[in-house]
C-alpha positions as CSV (number, residue, x, y, z in Angstrom):
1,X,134.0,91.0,-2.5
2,X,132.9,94.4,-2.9
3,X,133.8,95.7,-7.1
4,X,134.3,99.8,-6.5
5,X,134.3,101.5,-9.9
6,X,135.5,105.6,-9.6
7,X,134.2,107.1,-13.2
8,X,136.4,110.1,-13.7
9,X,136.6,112.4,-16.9
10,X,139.9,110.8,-18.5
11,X,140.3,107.5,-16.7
12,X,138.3,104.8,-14.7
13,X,139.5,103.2,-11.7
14,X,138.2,100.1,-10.5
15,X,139.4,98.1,-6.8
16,X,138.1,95.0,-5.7
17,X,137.8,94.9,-1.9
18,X,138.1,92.3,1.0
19,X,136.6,94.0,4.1
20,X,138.9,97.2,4.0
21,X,142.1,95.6,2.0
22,X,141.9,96.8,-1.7
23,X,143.1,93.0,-2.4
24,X,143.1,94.3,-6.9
25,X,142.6,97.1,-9.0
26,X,142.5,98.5,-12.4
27,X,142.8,101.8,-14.5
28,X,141.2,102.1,-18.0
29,X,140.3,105.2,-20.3
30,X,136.8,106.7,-19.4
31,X,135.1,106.4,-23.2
32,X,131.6,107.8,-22.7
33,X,130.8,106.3,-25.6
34,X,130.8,102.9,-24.1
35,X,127.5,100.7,-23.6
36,X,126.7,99.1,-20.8
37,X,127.3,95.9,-22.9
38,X,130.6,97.1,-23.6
39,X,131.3,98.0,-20.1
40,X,130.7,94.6,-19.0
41,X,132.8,93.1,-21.6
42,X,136.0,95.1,-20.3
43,X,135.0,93.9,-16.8
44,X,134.8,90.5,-17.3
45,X,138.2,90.8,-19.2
46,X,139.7,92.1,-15.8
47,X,137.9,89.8,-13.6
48,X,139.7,86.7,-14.3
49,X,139.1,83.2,-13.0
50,X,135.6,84.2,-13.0
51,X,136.4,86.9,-10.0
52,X,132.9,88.7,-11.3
53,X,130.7,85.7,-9.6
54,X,132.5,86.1,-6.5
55,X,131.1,90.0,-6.2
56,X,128.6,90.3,-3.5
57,X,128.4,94.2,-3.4
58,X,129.1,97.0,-5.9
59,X,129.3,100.9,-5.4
60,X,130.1,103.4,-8.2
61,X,130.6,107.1,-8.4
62,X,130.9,109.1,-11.9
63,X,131.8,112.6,-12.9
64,X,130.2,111.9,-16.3
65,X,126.4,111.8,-16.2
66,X,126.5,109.7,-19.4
67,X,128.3,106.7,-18.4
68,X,126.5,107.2,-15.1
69,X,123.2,106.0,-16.7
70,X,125.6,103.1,-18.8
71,X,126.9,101.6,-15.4
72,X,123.0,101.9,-13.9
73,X,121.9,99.7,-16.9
74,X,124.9,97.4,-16.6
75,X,124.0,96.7,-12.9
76,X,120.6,96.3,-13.8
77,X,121.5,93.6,-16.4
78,X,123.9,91.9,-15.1
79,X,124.5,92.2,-11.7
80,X,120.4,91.8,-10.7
81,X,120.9,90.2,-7.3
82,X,123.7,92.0,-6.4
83,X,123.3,94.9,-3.7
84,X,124.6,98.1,-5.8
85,X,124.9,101.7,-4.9
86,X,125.5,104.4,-7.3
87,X,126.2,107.7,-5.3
88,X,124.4,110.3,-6.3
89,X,122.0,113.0,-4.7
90,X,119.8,111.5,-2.5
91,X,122.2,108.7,-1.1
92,X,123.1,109.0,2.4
93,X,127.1,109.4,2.7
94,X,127.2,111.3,6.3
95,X,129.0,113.6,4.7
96,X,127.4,117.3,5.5
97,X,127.9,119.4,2.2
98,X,128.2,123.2,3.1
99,X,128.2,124.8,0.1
100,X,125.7,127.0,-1.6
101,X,124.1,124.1,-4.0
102,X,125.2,120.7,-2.2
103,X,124.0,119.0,-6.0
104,X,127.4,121.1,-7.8
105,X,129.8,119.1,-5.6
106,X,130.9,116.2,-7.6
107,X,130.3,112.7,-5.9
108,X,133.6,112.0,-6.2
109,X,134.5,114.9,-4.1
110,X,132.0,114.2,-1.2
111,X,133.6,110.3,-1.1
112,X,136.8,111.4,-1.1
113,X,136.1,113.8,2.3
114,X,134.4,110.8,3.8
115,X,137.0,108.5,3.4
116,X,139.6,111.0,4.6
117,X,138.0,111.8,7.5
118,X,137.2,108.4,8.4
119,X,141.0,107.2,7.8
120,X,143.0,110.8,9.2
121,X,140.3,112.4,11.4
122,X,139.9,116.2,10.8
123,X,140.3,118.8,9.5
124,X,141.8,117.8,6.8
125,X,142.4,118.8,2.7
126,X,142.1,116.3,-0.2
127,X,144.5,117.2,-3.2
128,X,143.1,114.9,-5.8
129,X,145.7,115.2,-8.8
130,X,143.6,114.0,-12.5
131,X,141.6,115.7,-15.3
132,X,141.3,118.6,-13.0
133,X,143.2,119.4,-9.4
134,X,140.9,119.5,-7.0
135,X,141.2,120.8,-3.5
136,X,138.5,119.9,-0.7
137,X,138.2,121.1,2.9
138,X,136.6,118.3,5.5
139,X,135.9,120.0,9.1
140,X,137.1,118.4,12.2
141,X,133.2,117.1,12.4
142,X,133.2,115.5,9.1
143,X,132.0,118.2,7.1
144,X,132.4,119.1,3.9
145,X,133.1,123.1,3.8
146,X,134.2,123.7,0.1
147,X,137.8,123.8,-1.9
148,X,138.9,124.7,-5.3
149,X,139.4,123.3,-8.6
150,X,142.2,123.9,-11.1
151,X,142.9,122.9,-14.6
152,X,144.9,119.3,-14.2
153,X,148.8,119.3,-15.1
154,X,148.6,117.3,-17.8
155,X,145.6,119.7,-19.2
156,X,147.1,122.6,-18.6
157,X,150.5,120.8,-20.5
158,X,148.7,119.6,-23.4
159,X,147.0,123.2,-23.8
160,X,150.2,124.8,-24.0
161,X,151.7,122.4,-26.6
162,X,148.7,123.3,-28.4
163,X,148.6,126.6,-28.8
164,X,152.4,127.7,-28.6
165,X,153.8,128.0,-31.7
166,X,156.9,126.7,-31.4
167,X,155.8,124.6,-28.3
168,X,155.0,120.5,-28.0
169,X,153.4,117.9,-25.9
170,X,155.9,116.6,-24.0
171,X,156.1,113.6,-21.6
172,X,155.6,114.7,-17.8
173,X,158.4,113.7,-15.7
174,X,160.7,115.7,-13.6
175,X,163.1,117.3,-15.7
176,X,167.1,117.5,-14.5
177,X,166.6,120.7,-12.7
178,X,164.3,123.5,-12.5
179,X,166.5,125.8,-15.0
180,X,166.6,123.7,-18.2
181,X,168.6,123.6,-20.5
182,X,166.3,123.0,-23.9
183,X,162.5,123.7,-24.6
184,X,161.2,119.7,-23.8
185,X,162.7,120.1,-20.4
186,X,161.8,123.7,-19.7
187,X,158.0,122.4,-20.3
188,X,158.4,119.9,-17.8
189,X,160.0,122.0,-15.4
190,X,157.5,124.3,-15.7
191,X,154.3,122.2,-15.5
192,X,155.6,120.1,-12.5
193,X,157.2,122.9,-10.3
194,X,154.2,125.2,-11.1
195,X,151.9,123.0,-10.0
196,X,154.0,122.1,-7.4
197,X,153.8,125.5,-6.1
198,X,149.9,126.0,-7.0
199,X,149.2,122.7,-4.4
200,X,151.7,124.0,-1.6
201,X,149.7,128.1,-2.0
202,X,146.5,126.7,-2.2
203,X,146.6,124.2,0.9
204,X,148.8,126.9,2.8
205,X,145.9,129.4,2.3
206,X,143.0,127.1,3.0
207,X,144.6,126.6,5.9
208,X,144.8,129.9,7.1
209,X,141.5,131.0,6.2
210,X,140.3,127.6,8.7
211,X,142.6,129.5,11.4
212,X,144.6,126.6,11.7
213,X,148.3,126.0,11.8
214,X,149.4,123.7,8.7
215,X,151.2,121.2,11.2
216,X,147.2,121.0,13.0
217,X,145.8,120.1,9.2
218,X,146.3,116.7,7.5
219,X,146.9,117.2,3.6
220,X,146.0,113.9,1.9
221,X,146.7,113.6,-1.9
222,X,144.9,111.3,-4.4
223,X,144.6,110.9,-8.3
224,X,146.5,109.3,-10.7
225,X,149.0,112.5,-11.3
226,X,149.3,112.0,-7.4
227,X,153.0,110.4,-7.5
228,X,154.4,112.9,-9.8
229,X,154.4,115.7,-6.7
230,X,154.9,113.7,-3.8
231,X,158.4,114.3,-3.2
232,X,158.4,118.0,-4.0
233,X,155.0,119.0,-2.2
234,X,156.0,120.3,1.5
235,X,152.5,120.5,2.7
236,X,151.3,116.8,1.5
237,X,151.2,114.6,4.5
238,X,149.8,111.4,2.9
239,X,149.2,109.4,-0.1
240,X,145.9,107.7,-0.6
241,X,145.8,106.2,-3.9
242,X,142.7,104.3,-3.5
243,X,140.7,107.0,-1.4
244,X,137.6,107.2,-3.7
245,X,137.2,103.5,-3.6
246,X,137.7,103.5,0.4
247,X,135.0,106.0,-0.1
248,X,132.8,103.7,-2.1
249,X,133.1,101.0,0.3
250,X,131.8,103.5,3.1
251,X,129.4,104.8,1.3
252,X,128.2,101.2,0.2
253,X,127.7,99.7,4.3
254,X,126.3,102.9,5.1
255,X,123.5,102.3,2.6
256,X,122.7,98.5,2.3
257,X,120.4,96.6,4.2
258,X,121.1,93.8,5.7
259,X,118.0,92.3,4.1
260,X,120.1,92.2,0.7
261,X,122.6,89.6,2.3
């Protein structure tokens, strides 16, 4: 089985995969603080029934350089015969990355339009819904022509609970209506119909400046925030939740000699 582990800012996601069939999977918080001896212990707590010796392949990605180098010493340790691949400049994904400095894009980012493309075809958008809300444009041919990022919902929540005086954090769910009726409500109508309408302008103007009707463009959302805008989203055409880890897996056959097996 292959173990796919998707570092992101706020929370980790980790899939074990049978050919392409994400047959388990986990989310725990990202601590950057974590060493790779620590990292192993929360793995082997996940992997029951001794799951771990059944691995015969890992790929990782990471938005956070630190536990980047944590996970490389943690597959160096324990994992010594197993094929690995951490994606990072320098590994092949297929992916061509049109932008002016290829090394900004996170590797996240650049999985995520392989695995879209590879699943949907193109052109297509990834709305990826965590820490931040990230929107990236895959050409018909598979490549990777740019996007945008915005502050994450419950970021942009938590900042306002923050700094408004007479403001809180509040839980994000959908609230009764859009017009609420007290301040708790109002923030959640505000945060998730906001951002509702920040995913729905921004997809609707990507796809303009592509020259291409909407109905011509698959929108494909991701992220752990994902579920909360489904249903209200007009331009969303699919939900992925295990994109990045399709990604990995991808990423991982494309790079692994068949001398490893």
């Amino acid at each position: 089985m292959l173990l796919a582990i998707d570092v992101g800012n706020t929370q980790t996601v980790l899939g074990l995969l049978e050919g392409e069939e994400v047959v388990d999977h986990w989310r725990v918080a990202t601590d950057a603080r974590r060493t790779a001896d620590e990292f192993m212990a929360v793995l082997r707590g996940l992997l029951a029934d001794g799951a771990d010796d059944r691995v015969d392949g890992i790929a990782i990605c990471s938005t956070v350089p630190s536990v980047l180098r944590e996970m490389r010493d943690m597959v160096a340790r324990y994992f010594r015969s197993v094929p690995s691949i951490l994606v990072e400049p320098g590994v092949r994904t297929g992916v061509p990355v049109l932008v002016d400095n290829p090394r900004e894009v996170g590797t996240d980012r650049v999985v995520n339009a392989l695995a879209a493309r590879y699943l949907y075809g193109g052109p297509c958008i990834v709305v990826d819904l965590g820490t931040a809300t990230t929107f990236d444009v895959v050409s018909e041919n598979g490549e990777y022509l740019g996007g945008a990022i915005a502050p994450g919902i419950e970021v942009s929540l938590n900042a306002l609970g923050d700094v408004g005086a007479q403001l809180r954090r509040v839980e994000l769910v959908r609230p009764r209506s859009v017009i609420a009726k007290n301040t708790v409500e109002a923030l959640q109508s505000g945060a998730l119909y906001g951002f509702v309408g920040q995913v729905d302008g921004i997809v609707t103007r990507m796809a303009a400046e592509l020259g291409r009707p909407l109905s011509k463009i698959t929108v494909i959302a991701t992220g752990g925030l994902a579920p909360l805008v489904l249903d209200e989203c007009a331009t969303i055409d699919h939900h992925e939740p295990w994109l990045t880890l399709v990604g990995l897996r991808l990423v991982y056959d494309r790079n692994i000699d068949e001398s490893w097996l």
